[in-house]
KETORDO-478487 format. One record per atom (N, C-alpha, C): residue number from 1; atom name; chain; residue in one letter; y, x, z. Coordinates in steps of 0.1 Angstrom, whole numbers, m for minus. Layout:
REM KETORDO-478487
SITE   num   atome   chaine   residu   north    east      up
SITE   NUM      CA        A        A       Y       X       Z
...
END
This chain:
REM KETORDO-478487
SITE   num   atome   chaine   residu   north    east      up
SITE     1       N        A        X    m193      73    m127
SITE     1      CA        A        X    m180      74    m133
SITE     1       C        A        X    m182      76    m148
SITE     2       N        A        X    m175      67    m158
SITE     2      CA        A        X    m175      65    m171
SITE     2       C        A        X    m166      75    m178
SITE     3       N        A        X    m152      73    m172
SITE     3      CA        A        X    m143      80    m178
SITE     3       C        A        X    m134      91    m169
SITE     4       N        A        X    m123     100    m175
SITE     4      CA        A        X    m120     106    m162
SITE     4       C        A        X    m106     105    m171
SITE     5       N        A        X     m91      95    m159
SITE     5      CA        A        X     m81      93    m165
SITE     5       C        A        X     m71     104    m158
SITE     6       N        A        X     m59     100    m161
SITE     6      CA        A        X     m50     112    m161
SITE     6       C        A        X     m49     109    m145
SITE     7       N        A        X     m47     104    m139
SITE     7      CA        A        X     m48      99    m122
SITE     7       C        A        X     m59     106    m112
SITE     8       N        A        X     m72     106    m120
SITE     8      CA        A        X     m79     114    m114
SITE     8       C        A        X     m80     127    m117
SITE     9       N        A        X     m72     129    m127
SITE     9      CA        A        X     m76     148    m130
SITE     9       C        A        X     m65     148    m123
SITE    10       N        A        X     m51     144    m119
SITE    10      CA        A        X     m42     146    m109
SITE    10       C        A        X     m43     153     m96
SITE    11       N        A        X     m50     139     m94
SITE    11      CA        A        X     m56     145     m78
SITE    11       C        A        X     m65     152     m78
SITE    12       N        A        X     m72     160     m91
SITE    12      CA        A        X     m85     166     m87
SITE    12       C        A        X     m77     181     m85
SITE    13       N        A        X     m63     184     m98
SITE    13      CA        A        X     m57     192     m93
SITE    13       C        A        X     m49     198     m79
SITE    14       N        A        X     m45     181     m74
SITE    14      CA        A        X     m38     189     m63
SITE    14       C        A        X     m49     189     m51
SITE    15       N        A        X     m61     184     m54
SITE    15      CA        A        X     m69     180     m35
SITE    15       C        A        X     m85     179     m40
SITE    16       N        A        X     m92     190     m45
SITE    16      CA        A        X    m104     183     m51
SITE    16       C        A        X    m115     176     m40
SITE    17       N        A        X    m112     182     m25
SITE    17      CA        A        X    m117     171     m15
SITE    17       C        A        X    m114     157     m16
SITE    18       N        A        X    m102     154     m20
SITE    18      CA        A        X     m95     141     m23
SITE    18       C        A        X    m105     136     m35
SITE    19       N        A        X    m102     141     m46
SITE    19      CA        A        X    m113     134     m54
SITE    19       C        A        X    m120     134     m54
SITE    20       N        A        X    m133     141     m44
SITE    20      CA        A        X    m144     140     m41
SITE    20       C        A        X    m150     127     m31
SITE    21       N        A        X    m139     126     m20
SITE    21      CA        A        X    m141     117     m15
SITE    21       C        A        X    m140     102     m22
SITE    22       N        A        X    m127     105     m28
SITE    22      CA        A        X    m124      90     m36
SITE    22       C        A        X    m133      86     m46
SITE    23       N        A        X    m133      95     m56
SITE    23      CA        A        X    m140      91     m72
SITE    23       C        A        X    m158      91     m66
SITE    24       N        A        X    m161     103     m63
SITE    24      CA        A        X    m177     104     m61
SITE    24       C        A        X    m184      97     m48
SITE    25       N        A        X    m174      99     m37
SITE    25      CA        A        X    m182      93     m26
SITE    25       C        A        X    m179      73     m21
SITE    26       N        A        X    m166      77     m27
SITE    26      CA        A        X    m162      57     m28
SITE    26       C        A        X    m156      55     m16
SITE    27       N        A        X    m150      66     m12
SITE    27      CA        A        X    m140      65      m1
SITE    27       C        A        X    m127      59       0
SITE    28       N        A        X    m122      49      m1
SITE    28      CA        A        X    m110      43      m8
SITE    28       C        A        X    m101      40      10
SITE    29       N        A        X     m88      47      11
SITE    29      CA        A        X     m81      43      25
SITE    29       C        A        X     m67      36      17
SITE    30       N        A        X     m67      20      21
SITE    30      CA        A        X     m58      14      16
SITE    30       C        A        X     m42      22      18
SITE    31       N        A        X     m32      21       6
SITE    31      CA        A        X     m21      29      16
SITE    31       C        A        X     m14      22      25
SITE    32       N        A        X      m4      27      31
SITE    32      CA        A        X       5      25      43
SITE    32       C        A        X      15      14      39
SITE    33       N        A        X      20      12      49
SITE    33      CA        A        X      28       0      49
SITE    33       C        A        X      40       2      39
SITE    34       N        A        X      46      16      41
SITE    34      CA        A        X      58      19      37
SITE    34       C        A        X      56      21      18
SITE    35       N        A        X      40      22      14
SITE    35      CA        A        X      36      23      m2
SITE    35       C        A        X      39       3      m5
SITE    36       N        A        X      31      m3       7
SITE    36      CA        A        X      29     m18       7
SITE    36       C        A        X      41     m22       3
SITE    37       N        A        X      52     m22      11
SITE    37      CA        A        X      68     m25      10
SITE    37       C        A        X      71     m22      m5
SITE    38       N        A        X      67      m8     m10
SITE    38      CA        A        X      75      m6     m24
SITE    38       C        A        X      72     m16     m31
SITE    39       N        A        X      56     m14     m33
SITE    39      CA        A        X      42     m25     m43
SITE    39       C        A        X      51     m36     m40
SITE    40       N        A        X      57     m45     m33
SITE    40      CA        A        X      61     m57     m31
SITE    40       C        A        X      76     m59     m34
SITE    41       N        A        X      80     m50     m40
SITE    41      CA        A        X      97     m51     m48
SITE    41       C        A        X      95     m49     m60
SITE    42       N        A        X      86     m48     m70
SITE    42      CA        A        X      86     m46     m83
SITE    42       C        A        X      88     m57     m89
SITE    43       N        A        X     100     m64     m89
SITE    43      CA        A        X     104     m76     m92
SITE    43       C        A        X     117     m74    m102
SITE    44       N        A        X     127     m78    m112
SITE    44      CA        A        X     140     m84    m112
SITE    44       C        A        X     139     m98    m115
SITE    45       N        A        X     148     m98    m101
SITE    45      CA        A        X     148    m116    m101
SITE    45       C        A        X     164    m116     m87
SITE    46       N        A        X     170    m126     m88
SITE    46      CA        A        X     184    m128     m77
SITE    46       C        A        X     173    m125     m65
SITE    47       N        A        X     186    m116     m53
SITE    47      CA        A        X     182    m115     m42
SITE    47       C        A        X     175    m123     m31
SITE    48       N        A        X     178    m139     m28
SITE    48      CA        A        X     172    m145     m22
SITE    48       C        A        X     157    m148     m26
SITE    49       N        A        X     155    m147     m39
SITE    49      CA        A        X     141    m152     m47
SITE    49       C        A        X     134    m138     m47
SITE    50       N        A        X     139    m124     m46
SITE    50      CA        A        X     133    m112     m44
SITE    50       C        A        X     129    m111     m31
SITE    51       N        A        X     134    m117     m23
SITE    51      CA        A        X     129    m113      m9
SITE    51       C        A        X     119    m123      m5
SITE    52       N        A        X     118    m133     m13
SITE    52      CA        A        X     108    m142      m8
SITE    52       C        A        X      95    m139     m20
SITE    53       N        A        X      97    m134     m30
SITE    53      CA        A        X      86    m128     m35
SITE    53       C        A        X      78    m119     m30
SITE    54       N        A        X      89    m107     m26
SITE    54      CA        A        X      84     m91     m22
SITE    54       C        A        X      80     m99      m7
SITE    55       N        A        X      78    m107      m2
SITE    55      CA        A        X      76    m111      15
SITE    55       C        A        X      57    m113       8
SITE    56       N        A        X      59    m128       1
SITE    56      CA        A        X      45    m132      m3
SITE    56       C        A        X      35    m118      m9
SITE    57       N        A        X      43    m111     m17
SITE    57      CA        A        X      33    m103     m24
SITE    57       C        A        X      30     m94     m12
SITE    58       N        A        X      37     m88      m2
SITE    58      CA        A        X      35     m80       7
SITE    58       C        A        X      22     m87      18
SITE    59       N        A        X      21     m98      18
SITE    59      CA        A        X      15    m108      25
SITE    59       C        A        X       3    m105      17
SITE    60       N        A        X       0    m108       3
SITE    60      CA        A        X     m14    m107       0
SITE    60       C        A        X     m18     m95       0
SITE    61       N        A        X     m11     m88      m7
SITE    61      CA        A        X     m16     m71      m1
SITE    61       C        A        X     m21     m67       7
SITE    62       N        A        X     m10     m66      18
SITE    62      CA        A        X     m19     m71      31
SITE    62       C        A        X     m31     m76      32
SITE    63       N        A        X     m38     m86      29
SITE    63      CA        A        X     m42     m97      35
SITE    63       C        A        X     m58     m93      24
SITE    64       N        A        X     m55     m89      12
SITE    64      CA        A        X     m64     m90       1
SITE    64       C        A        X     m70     m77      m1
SITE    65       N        A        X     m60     m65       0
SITE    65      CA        A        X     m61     m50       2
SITE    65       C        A        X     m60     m42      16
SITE    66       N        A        X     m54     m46      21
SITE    66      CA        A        X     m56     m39      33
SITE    66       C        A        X     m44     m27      37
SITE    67       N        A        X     m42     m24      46
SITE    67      CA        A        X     m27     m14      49
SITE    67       C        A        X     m33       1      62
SITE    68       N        A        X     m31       9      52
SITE    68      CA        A        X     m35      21      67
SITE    68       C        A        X     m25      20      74
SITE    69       N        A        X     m30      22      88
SITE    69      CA        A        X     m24      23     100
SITE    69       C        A        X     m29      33     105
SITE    70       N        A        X     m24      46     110
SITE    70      CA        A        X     m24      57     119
SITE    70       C        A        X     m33      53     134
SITE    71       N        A        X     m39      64     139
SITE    71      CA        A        X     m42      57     150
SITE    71       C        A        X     m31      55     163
SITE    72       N        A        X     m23      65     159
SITE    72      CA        A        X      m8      64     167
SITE    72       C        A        X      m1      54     168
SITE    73       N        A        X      m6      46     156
SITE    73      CA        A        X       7      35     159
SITE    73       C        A        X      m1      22     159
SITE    74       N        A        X     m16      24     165
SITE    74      CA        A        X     m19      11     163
SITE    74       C        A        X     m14       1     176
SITE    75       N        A        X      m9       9     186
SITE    75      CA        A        X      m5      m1     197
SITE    75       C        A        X       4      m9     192
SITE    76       N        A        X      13      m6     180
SITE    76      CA        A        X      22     m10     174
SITE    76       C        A        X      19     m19     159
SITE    77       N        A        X       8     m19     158
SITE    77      CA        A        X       1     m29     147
SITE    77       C        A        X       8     m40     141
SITE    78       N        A        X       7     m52     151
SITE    78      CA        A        X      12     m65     152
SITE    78       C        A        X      30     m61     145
SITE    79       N        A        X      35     m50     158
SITE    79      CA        A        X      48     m53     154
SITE    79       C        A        X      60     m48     140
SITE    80       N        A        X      46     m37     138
SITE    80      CA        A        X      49     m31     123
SITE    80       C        A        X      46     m41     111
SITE    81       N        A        X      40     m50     113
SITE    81      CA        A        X      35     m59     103
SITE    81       C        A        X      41     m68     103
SITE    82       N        A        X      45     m74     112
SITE    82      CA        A        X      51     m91     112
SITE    82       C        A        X      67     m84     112
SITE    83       N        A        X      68     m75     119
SITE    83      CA        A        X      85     m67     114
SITE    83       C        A        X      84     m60     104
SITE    84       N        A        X      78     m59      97
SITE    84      CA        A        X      82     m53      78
SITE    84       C        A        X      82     m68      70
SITE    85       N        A        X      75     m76      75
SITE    85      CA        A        X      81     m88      64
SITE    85       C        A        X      90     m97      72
SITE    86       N        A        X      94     m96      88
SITE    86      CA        A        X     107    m101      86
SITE    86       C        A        X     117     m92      85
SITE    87       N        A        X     120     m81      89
SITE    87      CA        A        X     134     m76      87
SITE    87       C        A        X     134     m70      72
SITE    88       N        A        X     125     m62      71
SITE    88      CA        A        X     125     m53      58
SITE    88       C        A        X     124     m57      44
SITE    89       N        A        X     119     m71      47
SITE    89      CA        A        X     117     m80      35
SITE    89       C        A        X     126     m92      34
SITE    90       N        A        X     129     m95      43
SITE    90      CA        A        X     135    m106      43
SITE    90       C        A        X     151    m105      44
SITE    91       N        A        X     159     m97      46
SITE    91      CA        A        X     170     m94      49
SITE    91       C        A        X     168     m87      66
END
């Protein structure tokens, strides 16, 4: 570690296990679907061209980064995933 930014003295505040795992051990757990969804609206652009943005960008994220999934809901994997980019992204 070179530097120490305001992000990580954050979390060292609220979880120093958290920063321990993350910063020193290289523990990194992609976030959840419902952080994925936000990541994938940081757009202004007309509604039909936002939804087809926020779908693709939600797609690479997915696909490039990775999305936690609980172990509770992995029976439900498939349908959380292909149902957050059609209904929740898409209209």
């Amino acid at each position: 570690m070179e530097a120490i930014t305001q992000s990580m003295l954050g979390m060292f505040l609220r979880c120093p296990h958290q920063f321990e795992r993350r910063y020193l051990r290289g523990e990194i757990i992609p976030p959840g679907i419902a952080a994925r969804r936000g990541s994938a609206t940081h757009e202004d652009l007309p509604v039909g061209d936002l939804r087809d943005a926020a779908r693709d960008h939600y797609v690479r994220l997915v696909k490039e980064e990775g999305v936690f999934i609980s172990k509770d809901q992995l029976p439900e994997k498939e349908k959380l995933l292909t149902g957050t980019t059609r209904t929740a992204l898409s209209g």
